[in-house]
C-alpha positions in Angstrom: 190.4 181.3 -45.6 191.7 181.4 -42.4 192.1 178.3 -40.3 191.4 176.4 -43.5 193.7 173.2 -44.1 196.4 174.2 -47.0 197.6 171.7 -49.6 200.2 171.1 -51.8 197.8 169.7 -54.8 195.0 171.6 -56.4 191.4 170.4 -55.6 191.1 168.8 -58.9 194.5 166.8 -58.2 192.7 165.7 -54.7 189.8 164.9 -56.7 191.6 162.5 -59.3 193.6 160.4 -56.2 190.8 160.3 -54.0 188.0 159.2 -56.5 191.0 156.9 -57.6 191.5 155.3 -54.2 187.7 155.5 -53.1 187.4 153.0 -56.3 190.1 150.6 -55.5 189.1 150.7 -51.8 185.5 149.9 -53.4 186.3 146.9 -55.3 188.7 145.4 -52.4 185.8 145.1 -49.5 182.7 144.8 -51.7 184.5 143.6 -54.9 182.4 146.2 -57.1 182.7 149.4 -58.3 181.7 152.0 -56.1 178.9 153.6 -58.2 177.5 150.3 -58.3 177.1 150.2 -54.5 174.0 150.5 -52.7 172.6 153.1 -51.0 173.2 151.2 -47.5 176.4 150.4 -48.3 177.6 154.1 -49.7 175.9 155.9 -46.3 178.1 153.5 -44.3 181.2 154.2 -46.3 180.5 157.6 -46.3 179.4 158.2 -42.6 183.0 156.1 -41.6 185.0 158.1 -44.2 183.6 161.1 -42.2 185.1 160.2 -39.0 188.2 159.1 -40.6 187.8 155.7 -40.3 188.5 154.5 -44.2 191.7 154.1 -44.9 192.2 155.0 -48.2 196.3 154.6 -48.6 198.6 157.1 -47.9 198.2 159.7 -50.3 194.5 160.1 -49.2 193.4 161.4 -45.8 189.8 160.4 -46.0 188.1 163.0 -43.6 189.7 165.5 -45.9 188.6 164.0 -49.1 185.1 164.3 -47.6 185.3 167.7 -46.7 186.1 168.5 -50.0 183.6 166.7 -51.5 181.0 168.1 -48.8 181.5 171.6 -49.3 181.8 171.4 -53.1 178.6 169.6 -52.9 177.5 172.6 -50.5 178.3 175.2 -53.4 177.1 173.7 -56.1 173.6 172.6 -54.3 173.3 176.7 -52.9 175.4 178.7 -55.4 174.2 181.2 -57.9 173.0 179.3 -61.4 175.2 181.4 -63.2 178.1 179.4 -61.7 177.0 176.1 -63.4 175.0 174.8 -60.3 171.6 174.8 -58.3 169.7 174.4 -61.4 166.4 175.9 -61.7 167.6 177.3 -58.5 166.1 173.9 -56.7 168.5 174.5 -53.7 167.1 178.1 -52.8 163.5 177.4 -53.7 163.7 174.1 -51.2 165.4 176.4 -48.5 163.1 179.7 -49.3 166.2 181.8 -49.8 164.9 184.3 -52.1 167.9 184.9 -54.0 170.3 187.7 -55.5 167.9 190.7 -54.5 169.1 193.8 -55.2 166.8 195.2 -52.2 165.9 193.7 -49.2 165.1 196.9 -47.0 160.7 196.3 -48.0 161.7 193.1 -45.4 164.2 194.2 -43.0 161.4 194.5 -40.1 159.2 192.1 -41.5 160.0 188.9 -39.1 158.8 185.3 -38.7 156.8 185.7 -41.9 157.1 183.6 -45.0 157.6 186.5 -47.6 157.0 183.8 -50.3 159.8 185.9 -52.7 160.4 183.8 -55.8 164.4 183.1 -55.8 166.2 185.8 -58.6 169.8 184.5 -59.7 172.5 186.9 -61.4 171.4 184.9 -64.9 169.2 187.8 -66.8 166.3 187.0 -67.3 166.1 183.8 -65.0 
């Protein structure tokens, strides 16, 4: 994508040395592992590692790392099932996106009315 940041390590790579230093950074201030945090304290870490201001070491640029782990969160939460996320199609249903339709145009002028479409994903028979 245009204007997107480019890297030199595959997201998975990112993944293994940010999860790594997120985990080290964890047990230095609270002296616990991060997924034994609670919530308060993982919304303040995460809200700071927003605006950049965790320092995870050098080979992690926190407001990156988030964005990463945002927008993956992103697809998998709105995604099509068949892609291994959104089970049960939770995301769209919560949203009332109705889905991959193959025809809309029955809706095209129909506006500010809930259409109450039950979501359809690209898994047959789903």
């Amino acid at each position: 994508l245009m204007g997107s940041p480019q890297f030199l390590t595959s997201p998975k790579e990112r993944y293994m040395t940010g999860l790594k230093a997120l985990e080290a950074w964890s047990r230095h201030h609270h002296q616990a592992s991060f997924h034994t945090l609670d919530a308060a304290q993982i919304d303040s870490f995460l809200k700071q590692m927003e605006a950049g201001k965790i320092n995870l070491g050098d080979q992690v640029n926190s407001q990156a790392f988030f964005e990463l782990m945002l927008q993956n969160a992103r697809e998998g939460y709105l995604a099509d099932p068949i892609y291994g996320g959104n089970k049960n199609m939770a995301g769209w249903k919560m949203i009332g996106f109705p889905g991959a339709r193959y025809d809309y145009r029955p809706y095209i002028d129909r506006h500010n009315e809930n259409l109450a479409l039950i979501p359809v994903s690209l898994i047959p028979d789903n």
